[in-house]
C-alpha positions as a Python dict, from the first residue, in 0.01 Angstrom:
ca = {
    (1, 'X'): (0, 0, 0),
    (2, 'X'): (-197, 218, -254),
    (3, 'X'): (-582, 215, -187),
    (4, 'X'): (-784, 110, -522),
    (5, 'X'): (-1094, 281, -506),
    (6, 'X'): (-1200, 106, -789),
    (7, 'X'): (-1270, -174, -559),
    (8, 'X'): (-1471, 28, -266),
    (9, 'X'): (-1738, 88, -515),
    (10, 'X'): (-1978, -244, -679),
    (11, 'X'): (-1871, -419, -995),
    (12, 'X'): (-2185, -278, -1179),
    (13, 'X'): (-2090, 86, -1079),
    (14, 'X'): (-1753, 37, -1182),
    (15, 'X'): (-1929, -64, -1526),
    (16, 'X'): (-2171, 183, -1553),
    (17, 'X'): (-1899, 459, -1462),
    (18, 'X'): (-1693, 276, -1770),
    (19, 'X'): (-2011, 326, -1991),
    (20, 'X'): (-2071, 673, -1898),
    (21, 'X'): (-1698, 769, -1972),
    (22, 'X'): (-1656, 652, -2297),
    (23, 'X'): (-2007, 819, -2382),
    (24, 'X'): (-1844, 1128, -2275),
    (25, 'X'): (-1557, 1075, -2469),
    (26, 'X'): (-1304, 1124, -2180),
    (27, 'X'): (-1007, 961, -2154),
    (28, 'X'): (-983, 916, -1741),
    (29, 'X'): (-1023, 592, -1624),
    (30, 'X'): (-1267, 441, -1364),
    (31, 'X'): (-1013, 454, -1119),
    (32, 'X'): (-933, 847, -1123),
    (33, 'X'): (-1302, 910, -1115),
    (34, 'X'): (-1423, 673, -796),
    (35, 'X'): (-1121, 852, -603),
    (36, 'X'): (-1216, 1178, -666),
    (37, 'X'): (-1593, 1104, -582),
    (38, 'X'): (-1497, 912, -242),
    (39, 'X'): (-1228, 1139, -155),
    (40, 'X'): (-1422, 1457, -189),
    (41, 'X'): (-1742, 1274, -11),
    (42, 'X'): (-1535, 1225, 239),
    (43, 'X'): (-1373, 1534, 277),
    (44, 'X'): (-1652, 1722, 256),
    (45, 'X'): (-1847, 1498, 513),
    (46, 'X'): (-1584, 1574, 768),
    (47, 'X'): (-1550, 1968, 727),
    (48, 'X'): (-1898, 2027, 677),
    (49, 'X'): (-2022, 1811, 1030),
    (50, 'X'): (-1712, 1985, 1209),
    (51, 'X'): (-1829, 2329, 1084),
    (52, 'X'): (-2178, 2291, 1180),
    (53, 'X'): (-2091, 2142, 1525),
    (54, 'X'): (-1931, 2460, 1571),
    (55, 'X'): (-2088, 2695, 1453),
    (56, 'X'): (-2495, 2586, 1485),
    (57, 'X'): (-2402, 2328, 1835),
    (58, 'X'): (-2678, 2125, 1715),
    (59, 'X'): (-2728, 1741, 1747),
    (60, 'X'): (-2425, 1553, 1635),
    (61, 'X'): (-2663, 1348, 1420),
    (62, 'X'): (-2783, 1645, 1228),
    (63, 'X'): (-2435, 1748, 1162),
    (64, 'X'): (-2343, 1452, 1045),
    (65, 'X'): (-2656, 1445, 828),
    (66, 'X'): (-2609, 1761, 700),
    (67, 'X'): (-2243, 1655, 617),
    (68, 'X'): (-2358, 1347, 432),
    (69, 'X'): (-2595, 1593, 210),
    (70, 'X'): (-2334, 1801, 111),
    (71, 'X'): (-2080, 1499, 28),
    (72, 'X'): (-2363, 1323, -187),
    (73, 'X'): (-2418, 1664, -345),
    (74, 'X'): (-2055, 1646, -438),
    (75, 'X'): (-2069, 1332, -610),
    (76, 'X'): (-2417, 1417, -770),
    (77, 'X'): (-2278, 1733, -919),
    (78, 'X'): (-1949, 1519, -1041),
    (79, 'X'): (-2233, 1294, -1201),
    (80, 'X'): (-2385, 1568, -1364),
    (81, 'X'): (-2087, 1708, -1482),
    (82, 'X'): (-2053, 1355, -1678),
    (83, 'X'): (-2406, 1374, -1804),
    (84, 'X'): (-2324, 1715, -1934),
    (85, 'X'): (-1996, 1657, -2095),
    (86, 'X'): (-2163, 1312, -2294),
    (87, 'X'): (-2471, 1572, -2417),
    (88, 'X'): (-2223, 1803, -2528),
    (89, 'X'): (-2031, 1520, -2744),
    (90, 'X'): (-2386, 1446, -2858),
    (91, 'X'): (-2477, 1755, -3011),
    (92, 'X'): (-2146, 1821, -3156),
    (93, 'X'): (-2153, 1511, -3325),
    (94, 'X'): (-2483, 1542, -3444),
    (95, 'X'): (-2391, 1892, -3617),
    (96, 'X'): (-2113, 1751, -3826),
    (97, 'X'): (-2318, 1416, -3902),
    (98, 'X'): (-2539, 1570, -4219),
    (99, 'X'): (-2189, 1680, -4347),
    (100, 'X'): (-2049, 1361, -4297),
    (101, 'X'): (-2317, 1136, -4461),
    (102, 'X'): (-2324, 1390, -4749),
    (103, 'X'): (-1970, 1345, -4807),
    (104, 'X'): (-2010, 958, -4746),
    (105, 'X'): (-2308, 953, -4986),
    (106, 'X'): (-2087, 1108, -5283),
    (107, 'X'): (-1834, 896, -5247),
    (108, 'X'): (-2046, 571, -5280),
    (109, 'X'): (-2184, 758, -5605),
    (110, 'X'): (-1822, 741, -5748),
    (111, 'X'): (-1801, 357, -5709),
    (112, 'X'): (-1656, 313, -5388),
    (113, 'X'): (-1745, 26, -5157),
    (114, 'X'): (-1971, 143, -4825),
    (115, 'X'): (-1709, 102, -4561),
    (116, 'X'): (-1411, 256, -4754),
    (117, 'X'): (-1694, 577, -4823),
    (118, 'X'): (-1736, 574, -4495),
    (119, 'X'): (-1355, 576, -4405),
    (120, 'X'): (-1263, 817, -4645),
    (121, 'X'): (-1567, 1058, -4544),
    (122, 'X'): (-1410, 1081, -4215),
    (123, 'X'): (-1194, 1366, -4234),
    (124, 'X'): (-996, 1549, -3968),
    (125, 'X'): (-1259, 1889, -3945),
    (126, 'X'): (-1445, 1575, -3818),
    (127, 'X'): (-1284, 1536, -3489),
    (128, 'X'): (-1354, 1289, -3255),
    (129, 'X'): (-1684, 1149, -3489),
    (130, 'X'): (-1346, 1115, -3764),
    (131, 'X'): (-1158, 884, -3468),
    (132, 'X'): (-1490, 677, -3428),
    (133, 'X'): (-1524, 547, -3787),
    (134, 'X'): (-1128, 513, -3835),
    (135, 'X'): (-1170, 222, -3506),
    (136, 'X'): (-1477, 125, -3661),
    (137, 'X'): (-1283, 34, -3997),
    (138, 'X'): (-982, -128, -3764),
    (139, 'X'): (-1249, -358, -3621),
    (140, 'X'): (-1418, -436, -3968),
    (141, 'X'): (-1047, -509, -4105),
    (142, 'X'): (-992, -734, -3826),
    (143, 'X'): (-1247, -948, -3865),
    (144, 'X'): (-1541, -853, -3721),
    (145, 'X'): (-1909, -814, -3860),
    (146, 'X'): (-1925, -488, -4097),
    (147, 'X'): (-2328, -449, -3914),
    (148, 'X'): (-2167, -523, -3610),
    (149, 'X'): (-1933, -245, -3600),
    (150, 'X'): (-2234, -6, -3730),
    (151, 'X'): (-2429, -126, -3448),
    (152, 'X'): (-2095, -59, -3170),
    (153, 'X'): (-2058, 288, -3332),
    (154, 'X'): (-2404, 393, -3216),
    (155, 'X'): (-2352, 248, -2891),
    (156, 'X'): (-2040, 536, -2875),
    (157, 'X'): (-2299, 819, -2828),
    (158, 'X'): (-2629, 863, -2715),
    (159, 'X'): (-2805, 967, -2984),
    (160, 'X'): (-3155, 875, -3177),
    (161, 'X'): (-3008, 1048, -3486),
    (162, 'X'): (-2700, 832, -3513),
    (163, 'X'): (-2858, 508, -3406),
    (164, 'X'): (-3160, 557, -3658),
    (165, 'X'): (-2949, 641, -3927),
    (166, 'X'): (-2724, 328, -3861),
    (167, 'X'): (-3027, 129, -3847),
    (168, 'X'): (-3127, 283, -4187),
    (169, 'X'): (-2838, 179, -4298),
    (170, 'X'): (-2818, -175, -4210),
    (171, 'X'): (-3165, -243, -4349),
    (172, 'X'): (-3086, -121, -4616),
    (173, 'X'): (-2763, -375, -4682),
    (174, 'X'): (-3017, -633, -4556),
    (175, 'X'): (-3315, -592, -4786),
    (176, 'X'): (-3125, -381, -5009),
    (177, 'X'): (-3198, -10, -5174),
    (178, 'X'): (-2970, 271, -5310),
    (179, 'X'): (-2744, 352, -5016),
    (180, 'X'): (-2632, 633, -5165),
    (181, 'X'): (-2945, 824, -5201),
    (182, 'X'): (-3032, 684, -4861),
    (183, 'X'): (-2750, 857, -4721),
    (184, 'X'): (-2830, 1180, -4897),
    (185, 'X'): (-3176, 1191, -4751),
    (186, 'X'): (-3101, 1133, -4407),
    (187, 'X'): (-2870, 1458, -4433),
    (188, 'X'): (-3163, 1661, -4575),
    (189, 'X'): (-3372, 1490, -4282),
    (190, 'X'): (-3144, 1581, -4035),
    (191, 'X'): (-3057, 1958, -4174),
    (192, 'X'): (-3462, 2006, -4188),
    (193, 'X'): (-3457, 1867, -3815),
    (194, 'X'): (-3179, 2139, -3675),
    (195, 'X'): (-3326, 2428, -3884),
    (196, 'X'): (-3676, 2352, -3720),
    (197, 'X'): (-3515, 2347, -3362),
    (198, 'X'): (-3367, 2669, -3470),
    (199, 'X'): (-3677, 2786, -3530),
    (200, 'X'): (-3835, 2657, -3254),
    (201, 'X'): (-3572, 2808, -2987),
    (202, 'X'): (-3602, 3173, -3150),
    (203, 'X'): (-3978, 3151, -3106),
    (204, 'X'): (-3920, 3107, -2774),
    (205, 'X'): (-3651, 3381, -2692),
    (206, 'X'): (-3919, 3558, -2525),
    (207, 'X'): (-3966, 3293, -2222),
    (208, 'X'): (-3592, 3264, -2196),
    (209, 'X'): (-3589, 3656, -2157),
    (210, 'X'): (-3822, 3642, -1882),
    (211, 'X'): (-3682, 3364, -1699),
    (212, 'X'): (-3315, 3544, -1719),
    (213, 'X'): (-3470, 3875, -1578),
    (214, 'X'): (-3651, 3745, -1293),
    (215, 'X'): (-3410, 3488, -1182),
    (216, 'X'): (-3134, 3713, -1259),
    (217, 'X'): (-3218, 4073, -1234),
    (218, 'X'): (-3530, 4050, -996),
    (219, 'X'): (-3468, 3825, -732),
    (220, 'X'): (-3156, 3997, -639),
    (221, 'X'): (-3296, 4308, -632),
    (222, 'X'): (-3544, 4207, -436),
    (223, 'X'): (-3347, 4013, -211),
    (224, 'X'): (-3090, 4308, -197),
    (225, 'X'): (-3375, 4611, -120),
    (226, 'X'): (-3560, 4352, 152),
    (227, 'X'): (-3200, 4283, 301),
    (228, 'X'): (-3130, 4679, 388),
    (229, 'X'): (-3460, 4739, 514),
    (230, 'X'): (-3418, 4462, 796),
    (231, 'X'): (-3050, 4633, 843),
    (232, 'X'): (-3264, 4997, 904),
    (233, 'X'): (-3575, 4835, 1096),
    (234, 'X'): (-3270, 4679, 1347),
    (235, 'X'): (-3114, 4982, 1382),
    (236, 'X'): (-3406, 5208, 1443),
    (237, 'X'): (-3520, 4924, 1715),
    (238, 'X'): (-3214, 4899, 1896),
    (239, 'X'): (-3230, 5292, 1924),
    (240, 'X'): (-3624, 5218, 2048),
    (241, 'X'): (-3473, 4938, 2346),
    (242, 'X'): (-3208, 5199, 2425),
    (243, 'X'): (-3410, 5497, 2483),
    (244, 'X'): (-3664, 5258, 2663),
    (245, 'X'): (-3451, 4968, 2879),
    (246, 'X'): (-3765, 4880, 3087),
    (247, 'X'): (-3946, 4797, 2738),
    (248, 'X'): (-4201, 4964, 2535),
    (249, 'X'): (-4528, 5031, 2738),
    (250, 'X'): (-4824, 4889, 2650),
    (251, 'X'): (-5164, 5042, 2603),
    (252, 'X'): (-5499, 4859, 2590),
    (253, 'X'): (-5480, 4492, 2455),
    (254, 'X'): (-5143, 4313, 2523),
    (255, 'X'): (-5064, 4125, 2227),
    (256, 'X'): (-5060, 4442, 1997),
    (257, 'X'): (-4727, 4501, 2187),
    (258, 'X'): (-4478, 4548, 1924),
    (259, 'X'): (-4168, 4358, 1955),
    (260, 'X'): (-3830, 4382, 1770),
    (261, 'X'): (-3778, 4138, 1459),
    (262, 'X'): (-3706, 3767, 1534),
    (263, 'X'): (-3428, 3748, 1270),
    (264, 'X'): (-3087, 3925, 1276),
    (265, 'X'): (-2962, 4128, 938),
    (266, 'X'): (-2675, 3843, 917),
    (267, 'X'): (-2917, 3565, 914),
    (268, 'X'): (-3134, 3734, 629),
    (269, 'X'): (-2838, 3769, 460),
    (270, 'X'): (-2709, 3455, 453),
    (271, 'X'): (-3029, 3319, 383),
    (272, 'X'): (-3036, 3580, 86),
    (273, 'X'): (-2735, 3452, -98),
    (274, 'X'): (-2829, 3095, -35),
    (275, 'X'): (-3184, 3177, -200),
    (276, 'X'): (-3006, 3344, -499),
    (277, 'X'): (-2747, 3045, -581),
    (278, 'X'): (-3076, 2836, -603),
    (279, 'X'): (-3287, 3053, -797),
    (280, 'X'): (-3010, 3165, -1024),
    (281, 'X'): (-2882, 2806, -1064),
    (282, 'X'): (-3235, 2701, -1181),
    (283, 'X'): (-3287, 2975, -1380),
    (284, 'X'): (-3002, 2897, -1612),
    (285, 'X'): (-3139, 2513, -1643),
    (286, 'X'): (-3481, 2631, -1714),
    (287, 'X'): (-3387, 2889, -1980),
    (288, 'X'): (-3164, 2637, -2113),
    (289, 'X'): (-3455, 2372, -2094),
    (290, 'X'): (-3718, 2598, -2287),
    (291, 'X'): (-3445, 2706, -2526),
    (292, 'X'): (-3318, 2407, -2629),
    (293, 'X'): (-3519, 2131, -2443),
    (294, 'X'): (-3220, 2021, -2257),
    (295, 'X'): (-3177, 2129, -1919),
    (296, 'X'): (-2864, 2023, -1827),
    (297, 'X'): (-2674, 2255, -2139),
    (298, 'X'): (-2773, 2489, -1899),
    (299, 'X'): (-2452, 2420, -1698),
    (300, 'X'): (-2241, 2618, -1894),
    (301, 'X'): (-2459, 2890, -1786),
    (302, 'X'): (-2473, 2826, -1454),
    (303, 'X'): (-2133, 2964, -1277),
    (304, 'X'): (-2179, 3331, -1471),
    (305, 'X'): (-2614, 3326, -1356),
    (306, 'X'): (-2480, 3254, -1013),
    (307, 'X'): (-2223, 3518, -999),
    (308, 'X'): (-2389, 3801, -1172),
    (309, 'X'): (-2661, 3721, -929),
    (310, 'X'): (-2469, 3723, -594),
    (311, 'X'): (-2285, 4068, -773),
    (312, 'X'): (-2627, 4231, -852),
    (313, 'X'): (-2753, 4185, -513),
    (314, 'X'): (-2470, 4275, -329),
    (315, 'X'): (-2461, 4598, -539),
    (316, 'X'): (-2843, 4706, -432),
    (317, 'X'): (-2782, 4656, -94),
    (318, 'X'): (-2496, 4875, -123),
    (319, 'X'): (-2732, 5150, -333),
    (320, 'X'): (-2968, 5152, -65),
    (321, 'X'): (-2752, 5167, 195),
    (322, 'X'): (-2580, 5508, 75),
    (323, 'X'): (-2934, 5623, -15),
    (324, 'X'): (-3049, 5598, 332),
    (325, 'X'): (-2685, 5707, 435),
    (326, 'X'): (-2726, 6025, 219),
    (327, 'X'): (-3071, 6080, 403),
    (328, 'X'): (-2971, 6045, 749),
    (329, 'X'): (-2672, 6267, 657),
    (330, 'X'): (-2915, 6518, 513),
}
């Protein structure tokens, strides 16, 4: 019998999922989406508490905490990814809408009715914002309410432009008013709107700059130089402990005794690229939030920050390690 995992999550989920997939303009169902987010919670709850029993022999609990964070990180990133993909649909709708009501807006100045300007404005360079006002018309020819179907074609994205230009719209068919120069000046208003974000974003190439060169460049270097000198301070220490077995004597007060570093050159390491994926990862949102005040169009950005970032450290620490190399040669 086939499992529906539809039915493992709540009825409101299930909606809310629905909701967020047609904003995102993907065809998978609810279905295909709650099985990959409880399979790969799952999956990743059992490898990750096996691996850290282990590896770390810590308290089961803990293990299977720590498994339990990485699964709900899973499904948060799959959430995120949704997020992403319906601000994505946004914007690209929103760049061919000033178009769109320009072309609608000449039309209506020829004679034609609204919702056959509207249909006949939608052409296929349109895309998916064409598809939307072709079902829009289907509904409207079926019967329903011509403000009605404005009202569920805002509800298709989530955006303030499209809703307050449908809203525009229907007031004006209420109280009345030239549509067609309505329509014209929303397409100037929204045109002026981009070109000042434009504007806005190159003003602030600067702070992006900085943000990419010390999440990106920096840290790893940093990370990378630090990481080699704990690899030389080990070695020069276990050359100290086997010259002197008995341990280092001690002269005057006792606690200036040195003692050999508390953490191994694997453990800084580790901890290195695990510091990096974060920083990087962040970096990427926050250049993307100052840039374009949306942080999560940083996404895109986000795989190439992270790998550039794990490559540019792992290259210093391989610099420095043939520079002191070529000096203990010498």
């Amino acid at each position: 019998m086939a499992i529906r995992f539809e039915r493992l999550i709540t009825r409101s989920l299930a909606i809310y999922l629905s909701r967020e997939l047609d904003l995102a303009g993907m065809k998978t169902s609810v279905e295909s989406i709650a099985r990959t987010m409880v399979i790969g919670f799952i999956a990743l709850f059992v490898v990750v508490t096996m691996l850290a029993y282990i590896y770390t022999h810590l308290n089961p609990a803990l293990d299977a905490l720590a498994g339990i964070g990485v699964g709900a990180l899973f499904v948060g990133l799959v959430y995120t990814f949704l997020e992403y993909k319906i601000d994505q649909r946004k914007t690209k709708m929103e760049q061919m809408l000033p178009d769109y009501l320009q072309i609608a807006s000449a039309n209506l100045r020829s004679g034609i009715a609204l919702d056959r300007a509207m249909l006949l404005a939608a052409r296929p360079e349109f895309g998916f914002l064409s598809e939307d006002i072709k079902k829009m018309n289907m509904q409207i020819f079926s019967g329903e309410n011509f403000n009605d179907a404005l009202r569920g074609l805002a509800l298709r994205y989530r955006s303030f432009q499209l809703t307050h230009a449908i809203r525009m719209i229907i007031e004006s068919l209420t109280f009345g008013g030239a549509m067609a120069d309505l329509l014209e000046q929303l397409s100037k208003d929204m045109r002026n709107q981009q070109m000042t974000q434009k504007e806005v974003s190159g003003q602030l190439f600067l702070y992006s700059i900085f943000i990419v060169f010390a999440g990106l460049v920096a840290s790893p270097v940093l990370y990378g130089l630090t990481s080699q000198m704990i690899v030389v301070t080990d070695q020069v220490w276990k050359g100290i402990l086997a010259s002197n077995p008995g341990g280092l004597p001690t002269t005057g007060l006792s606690f200036l005794k040195p003692s050999p570093p508390k953490i191994t050159p694997q453990q800084y390491h580790t901890f290195s690229i695990i510091a990096i994926v974060i920083i990087t990862g962040f970096s990427s949102l926050i250049m993307s939030a100052i840039s374009s005040g949306k942080a999560i169009k940083g996404l895109k950005y986000l795989p190439v920050f992270i790998i550039l970032g794990v490559v540019i450290y792992i290259g210093v620490k391989a610099l420095i390690a043939s520079i002191f190399a070529g000096i203990g040669g010498a």
